[in-house]
Biopython code that builds the backbone (N, CA, C, O; Angstrom):
import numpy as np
from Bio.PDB.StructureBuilder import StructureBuilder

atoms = [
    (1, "UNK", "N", (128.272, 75.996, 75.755)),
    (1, "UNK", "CA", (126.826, 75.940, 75.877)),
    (1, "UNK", "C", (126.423, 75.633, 77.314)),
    (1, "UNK", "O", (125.354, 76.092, 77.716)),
    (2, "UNK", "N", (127.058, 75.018, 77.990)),
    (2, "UNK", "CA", (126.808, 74.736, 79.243)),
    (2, "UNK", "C", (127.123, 75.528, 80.181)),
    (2, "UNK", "O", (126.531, 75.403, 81.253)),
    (3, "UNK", "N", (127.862, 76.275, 80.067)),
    (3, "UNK", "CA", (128.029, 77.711, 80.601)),
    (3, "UNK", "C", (126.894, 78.316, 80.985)),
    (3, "UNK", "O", (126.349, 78.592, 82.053)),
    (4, "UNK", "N", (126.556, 78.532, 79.182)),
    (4, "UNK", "CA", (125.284, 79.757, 79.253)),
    (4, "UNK", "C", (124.553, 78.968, 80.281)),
    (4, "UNK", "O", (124.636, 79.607, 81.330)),
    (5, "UNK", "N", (123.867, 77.862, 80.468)),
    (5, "UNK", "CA", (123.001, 77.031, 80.822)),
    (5, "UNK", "C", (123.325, 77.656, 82.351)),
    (5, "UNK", "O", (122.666, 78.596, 82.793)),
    (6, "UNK", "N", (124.134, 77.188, 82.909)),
    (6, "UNK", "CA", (124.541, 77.626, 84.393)),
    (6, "UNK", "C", (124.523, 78.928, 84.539)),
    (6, "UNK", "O", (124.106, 79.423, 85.586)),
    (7, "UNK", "N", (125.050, 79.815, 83.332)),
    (7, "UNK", "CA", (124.689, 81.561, 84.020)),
    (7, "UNK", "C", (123.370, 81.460, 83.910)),
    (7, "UNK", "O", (122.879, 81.301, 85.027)),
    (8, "UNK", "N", (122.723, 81.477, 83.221)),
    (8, "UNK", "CA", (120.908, 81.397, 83.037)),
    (8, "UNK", "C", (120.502, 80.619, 85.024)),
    (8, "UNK", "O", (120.192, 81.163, 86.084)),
    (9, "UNK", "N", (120.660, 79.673, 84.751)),
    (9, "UNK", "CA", (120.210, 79.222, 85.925)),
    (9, "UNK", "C", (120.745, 80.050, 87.106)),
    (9, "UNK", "O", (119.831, 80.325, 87.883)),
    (10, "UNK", "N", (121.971, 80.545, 87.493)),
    (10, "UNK", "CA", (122.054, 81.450, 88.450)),
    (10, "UNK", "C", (121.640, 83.253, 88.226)),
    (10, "UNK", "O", (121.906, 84.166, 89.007)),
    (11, "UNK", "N", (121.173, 83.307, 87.363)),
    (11, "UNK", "CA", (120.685, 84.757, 87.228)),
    (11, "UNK", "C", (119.323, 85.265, 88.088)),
    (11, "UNK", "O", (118.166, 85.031, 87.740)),
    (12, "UNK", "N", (119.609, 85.792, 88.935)),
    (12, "UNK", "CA", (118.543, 85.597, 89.969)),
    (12, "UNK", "C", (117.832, 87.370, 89.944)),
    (12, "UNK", "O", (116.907, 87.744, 90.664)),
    (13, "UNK", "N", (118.533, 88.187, 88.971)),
    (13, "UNK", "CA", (117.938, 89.457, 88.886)),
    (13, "UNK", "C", (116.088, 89.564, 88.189)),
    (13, "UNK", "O", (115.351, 90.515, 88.449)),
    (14, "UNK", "N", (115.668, 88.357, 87.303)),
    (14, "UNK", "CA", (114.332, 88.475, 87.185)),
    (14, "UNK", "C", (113.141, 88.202, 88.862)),
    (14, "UNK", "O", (112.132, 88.751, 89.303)),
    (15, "UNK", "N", (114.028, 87.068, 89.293)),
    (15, "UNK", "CA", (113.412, 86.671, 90.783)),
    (15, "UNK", "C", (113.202, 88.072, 91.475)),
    (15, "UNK", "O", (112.121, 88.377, 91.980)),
    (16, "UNK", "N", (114.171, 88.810, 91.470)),
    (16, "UNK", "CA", (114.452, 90.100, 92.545)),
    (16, "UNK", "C", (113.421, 90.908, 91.927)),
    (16, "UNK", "O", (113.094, 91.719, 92.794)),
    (17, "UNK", "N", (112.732, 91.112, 90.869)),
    (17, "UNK", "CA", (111.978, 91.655, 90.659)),
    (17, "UNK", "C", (110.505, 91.788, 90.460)),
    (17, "UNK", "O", (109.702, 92.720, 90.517)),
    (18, "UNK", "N", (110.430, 90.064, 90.116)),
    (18, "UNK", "CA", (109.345, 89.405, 90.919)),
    (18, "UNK", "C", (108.487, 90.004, 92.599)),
    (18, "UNK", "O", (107.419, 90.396, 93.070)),
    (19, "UNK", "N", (110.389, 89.587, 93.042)),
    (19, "UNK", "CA", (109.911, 89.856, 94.501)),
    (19, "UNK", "C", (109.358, 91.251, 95.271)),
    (19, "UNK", "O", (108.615, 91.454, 96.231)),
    (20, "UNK", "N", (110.092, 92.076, 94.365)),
    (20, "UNK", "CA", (109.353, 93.410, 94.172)),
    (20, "UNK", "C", (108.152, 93.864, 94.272)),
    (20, "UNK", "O", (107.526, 94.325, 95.227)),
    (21, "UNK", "N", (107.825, 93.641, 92.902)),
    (21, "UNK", "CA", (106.132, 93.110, 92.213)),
    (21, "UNK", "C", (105.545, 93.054, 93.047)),
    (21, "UNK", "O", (104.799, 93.943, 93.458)),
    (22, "UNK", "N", (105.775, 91.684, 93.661)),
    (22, "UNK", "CA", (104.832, 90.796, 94.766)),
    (22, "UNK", "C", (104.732, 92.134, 95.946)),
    (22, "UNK", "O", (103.692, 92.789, 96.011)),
    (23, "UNK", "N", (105.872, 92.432, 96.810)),
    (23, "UNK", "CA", (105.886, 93.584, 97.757)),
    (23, "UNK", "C", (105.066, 94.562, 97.643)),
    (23, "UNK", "O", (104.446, 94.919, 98.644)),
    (24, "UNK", "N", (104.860, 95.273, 96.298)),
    (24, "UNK", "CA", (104.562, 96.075, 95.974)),
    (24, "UNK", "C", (102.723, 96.284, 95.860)),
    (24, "UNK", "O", (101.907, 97.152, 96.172)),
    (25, "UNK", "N", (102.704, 95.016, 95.266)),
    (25, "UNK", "CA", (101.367, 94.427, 95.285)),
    (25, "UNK", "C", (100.863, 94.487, 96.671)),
    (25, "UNK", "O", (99.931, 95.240, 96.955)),
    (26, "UNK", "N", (101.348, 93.841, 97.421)),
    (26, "UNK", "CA", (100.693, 93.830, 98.648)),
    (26, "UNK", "C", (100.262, 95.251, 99.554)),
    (26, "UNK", "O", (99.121, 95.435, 99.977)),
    (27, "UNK", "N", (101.357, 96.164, 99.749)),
    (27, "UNK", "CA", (101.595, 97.534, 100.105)),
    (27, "UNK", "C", (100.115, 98.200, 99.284)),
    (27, "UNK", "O", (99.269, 98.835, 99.912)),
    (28, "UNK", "N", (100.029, 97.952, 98.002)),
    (28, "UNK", "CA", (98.653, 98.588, 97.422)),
    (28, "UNK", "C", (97.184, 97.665, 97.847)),
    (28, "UNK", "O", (96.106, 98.237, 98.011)),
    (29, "UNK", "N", (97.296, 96.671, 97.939)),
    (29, "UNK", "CA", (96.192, 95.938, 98.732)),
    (29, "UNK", "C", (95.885, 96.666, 100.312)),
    (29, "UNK", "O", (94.768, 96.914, 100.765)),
    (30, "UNK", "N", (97.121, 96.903, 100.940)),
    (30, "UNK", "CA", (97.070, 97.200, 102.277)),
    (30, "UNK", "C", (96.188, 99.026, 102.535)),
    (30, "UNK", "O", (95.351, 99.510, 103.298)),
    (31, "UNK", "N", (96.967, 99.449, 101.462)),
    (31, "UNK", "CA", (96.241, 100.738, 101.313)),
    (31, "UNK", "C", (94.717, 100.877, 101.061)),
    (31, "UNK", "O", (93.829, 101.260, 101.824)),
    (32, "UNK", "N", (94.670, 100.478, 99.839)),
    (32, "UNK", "CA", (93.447, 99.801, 99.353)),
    (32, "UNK", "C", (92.351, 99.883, 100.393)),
    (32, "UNK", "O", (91.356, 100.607, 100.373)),
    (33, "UNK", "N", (92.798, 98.828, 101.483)),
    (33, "UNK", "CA", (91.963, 98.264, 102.506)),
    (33, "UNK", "C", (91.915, 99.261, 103.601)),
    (33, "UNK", "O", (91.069, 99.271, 104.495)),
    (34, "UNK", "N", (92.819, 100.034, 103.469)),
    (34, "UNK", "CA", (92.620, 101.661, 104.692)),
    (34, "UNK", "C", (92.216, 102.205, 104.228)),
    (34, "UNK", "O", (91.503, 102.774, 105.054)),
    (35, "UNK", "N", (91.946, 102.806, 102.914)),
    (35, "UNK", "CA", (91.266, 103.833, 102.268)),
    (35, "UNK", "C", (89.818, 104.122, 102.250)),
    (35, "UNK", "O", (89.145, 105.152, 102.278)),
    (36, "UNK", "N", (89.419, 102.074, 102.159)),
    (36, "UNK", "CA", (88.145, 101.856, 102.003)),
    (36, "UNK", "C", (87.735, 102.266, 103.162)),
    (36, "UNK", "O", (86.823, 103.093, 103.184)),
    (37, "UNK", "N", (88.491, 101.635, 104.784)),
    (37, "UNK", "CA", (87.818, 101.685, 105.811)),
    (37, "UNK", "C", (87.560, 102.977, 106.211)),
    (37, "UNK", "O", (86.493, 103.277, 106.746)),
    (38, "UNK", "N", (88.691, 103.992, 105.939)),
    (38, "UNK", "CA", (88.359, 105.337, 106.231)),
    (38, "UNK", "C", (87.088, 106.157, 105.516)),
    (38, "UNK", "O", (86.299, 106.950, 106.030)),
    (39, "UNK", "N", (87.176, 105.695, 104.200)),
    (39, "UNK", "CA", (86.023, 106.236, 103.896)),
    (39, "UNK", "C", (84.566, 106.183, 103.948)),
    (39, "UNK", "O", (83.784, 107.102, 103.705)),
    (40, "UNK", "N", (84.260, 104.764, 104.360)),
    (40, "UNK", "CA", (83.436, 104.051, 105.255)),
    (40, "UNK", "C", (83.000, 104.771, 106.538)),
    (40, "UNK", "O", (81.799, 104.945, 106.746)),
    (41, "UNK", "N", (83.950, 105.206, 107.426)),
    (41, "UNK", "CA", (84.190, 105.766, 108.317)),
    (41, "UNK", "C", (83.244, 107.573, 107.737)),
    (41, "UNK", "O", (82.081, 107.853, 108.028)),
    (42, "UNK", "N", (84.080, 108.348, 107.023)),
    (42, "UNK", "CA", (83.747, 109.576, 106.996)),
    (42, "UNK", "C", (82.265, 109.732, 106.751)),
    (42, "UNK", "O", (81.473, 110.568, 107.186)),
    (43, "UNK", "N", (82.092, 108.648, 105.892)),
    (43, "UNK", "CA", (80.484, 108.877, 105.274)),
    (43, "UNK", "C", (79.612, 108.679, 106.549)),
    (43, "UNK", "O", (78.601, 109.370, 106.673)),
    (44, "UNK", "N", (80.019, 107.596, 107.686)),
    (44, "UNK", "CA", (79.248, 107.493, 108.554)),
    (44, "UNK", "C", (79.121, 108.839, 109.318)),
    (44, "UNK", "O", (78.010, 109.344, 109.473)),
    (45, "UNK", "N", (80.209, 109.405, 109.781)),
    (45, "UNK", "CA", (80.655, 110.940, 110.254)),
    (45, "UNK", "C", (79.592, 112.039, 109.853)),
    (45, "UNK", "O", (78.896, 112.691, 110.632)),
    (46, "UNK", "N", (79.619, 112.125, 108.140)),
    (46, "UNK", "CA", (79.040, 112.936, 107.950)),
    (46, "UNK", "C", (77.510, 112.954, 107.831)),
    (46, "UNK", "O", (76.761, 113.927, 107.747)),
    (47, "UNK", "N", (77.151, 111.293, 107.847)),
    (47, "UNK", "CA", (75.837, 111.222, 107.804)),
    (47, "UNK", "C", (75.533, 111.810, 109.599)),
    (47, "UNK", "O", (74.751, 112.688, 109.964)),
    (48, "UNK", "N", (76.298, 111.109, 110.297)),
    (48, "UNK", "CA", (75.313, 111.529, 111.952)),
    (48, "UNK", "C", (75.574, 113.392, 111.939)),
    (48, "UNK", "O", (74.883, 114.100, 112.671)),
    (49, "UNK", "N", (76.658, 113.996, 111.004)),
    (49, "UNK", "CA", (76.480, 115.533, 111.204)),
    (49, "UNK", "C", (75.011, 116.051, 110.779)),
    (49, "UNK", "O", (74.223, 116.752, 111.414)),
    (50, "UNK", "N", (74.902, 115.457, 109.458)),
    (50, "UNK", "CA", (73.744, 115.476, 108.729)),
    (50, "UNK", "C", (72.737, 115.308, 109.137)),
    (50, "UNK", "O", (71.887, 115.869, 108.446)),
    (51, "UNK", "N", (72.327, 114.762, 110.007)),
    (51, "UNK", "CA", (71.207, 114.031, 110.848)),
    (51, "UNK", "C", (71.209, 115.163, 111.742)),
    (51, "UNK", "O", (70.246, 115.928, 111.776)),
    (52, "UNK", "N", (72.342, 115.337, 112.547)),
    (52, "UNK", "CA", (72.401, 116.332, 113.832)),
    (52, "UNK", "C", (71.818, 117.639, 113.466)),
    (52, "UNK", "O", (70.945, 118.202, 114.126)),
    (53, "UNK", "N", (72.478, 118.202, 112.111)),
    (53, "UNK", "CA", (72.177, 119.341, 111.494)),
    (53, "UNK", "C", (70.588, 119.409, 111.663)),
    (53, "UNK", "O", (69.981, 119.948, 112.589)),
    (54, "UNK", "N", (70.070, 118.760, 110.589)),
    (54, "UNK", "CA", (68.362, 118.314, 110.499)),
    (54, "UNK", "C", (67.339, 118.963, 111.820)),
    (54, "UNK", "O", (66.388, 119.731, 111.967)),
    (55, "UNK", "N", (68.290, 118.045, 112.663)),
    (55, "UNK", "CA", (67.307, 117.917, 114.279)),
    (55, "UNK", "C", (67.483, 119.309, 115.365)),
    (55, "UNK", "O", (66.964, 119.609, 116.440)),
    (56, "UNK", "N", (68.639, 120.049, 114.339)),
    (56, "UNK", "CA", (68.715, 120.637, 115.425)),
    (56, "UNK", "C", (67.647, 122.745, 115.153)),
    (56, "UNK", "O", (67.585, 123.532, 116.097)),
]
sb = StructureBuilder()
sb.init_structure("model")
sb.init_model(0)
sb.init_chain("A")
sb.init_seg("    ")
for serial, (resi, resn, name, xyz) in enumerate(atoms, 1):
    if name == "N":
        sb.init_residue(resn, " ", resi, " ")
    sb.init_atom(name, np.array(xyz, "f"), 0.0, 1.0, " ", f" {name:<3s}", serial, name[0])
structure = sb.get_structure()
C-alpha cells in the first residue's frame, strides 16, 4: 500500500498536462489580444477609406 502511495505521489504525467493547458491557454489569450487589435485597426482603415471615398 505504500508503494502505491509513493507511485501516486511521483506521477507527475497529470502536472505535464496541466502545464500544457496553462501554455495553451495563454497562446489563445495572446492571439485573442492580436486579433482584437488588428481588427480595431482595419475598421479604422476602412472607415478613413470610407470617408475619403465620400469627399472625394
Amino acid at each position: 500500500m505504500l508503494e502505491l502511495i509513493f507511485a501516486f505521489a511521483g506521477d507527475e504525467s497529470g502536472a505535464t498536462a496541466i502545464e500544457y493547458g496553462l501554455i495553451a491557454a495563454l497562446i489563445a489569450v495572446g492571439i485573442i489580444g492580436a486579433a482584437r487589435s488588428l481588427g480595431n485597426q482595419l475598421s479604422a482603415t476602412f472607415s478613413n477609406v470610407a470617408t475619403a471615398m465620400q469627399n472625394a
